[in-house]
N, C-alpha and C positions, 0 to 999 in steps of 0.2 A: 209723598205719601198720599195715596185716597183716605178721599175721606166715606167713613163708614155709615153714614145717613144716605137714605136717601132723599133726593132734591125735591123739593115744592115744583108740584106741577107748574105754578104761575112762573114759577124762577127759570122753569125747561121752557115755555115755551117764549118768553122773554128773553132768555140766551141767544135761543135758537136763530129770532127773530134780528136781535142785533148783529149776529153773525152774516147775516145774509142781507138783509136791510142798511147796512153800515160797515163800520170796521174797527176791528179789537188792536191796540199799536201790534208794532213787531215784539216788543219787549216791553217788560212796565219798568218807571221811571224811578232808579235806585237813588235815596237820600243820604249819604251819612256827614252827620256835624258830629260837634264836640258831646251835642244832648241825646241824640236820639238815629235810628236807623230807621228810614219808612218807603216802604214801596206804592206807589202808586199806579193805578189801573184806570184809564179812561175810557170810556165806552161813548161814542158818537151814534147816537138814534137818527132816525128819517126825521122826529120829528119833538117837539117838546113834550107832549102827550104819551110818546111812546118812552122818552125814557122816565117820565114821569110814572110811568105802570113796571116799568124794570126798577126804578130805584123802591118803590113802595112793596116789589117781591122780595128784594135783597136782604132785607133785617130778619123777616120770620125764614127765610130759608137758612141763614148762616144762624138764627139759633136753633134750627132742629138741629144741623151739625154739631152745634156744641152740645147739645144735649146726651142725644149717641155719642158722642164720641170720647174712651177712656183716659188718651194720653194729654198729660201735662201741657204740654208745649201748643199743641193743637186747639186746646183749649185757652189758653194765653193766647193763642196768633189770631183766633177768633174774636176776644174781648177786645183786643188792640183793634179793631177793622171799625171804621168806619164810610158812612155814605152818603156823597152830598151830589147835588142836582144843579145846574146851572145850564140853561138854556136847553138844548139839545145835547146835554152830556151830563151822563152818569161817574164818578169818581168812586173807586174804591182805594181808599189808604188805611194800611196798616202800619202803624207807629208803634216802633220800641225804645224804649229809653234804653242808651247804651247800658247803665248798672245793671238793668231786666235781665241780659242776653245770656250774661254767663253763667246766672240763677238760673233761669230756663233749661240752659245743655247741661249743665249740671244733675238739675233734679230730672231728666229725660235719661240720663245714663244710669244713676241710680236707681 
């Protein structure tokens, strides 16, 4: 599903820059336990600086998303996402508590 905001400039040209400057995996890294399901997304920058200015675009661009944005689920997959920094890599994970998953498709089909 697109999402119906549109992106923060700082976040486009930070994308853009990791895309070309580094590399996004093949796949992001799928979790599930007994607690929770959570996808993970690594992002390897040139350099610590650079993913330091992509981690600091990520938070104000995934909340104009949620802002715009009217569905359910979307909104939930948004609040679940967080963003962490460590060296020369950006992490994007979003964690659901398995009880969450069925509340969500649930109230999404409704």
């Amino acid at each position: 599903m697109p999402l119906a905001a549109k992106p923060d400039e700082r976040c486009v040209r930070a994308l853009h820059e990791s895309r070309t400057a580094a590399f996004l995996p093949e796949r992001p890294e799928l979790r599930l336990d007994k607690k929770a399901f959570s996808v993970e997304i690594t992002i390897q920058k040139a350099s610590p600086e650079s993913a330091s200015q992509l981690l600091a675009a990520l938070p104000p661009t995934f909340k104009t998303f949620r802002e715009k944005t009217a569905a359910i689920v979307r909104q939930k997959l948004i609040d679940a996402t967080s963003f962490s920094l460590k060296k020369d890599q950006v992490f994007i994970v979003t964690r659901l508590p398995r009880a969450s998953i069925d509340s969500l498709i649930a109230k999404d089909v409704n």
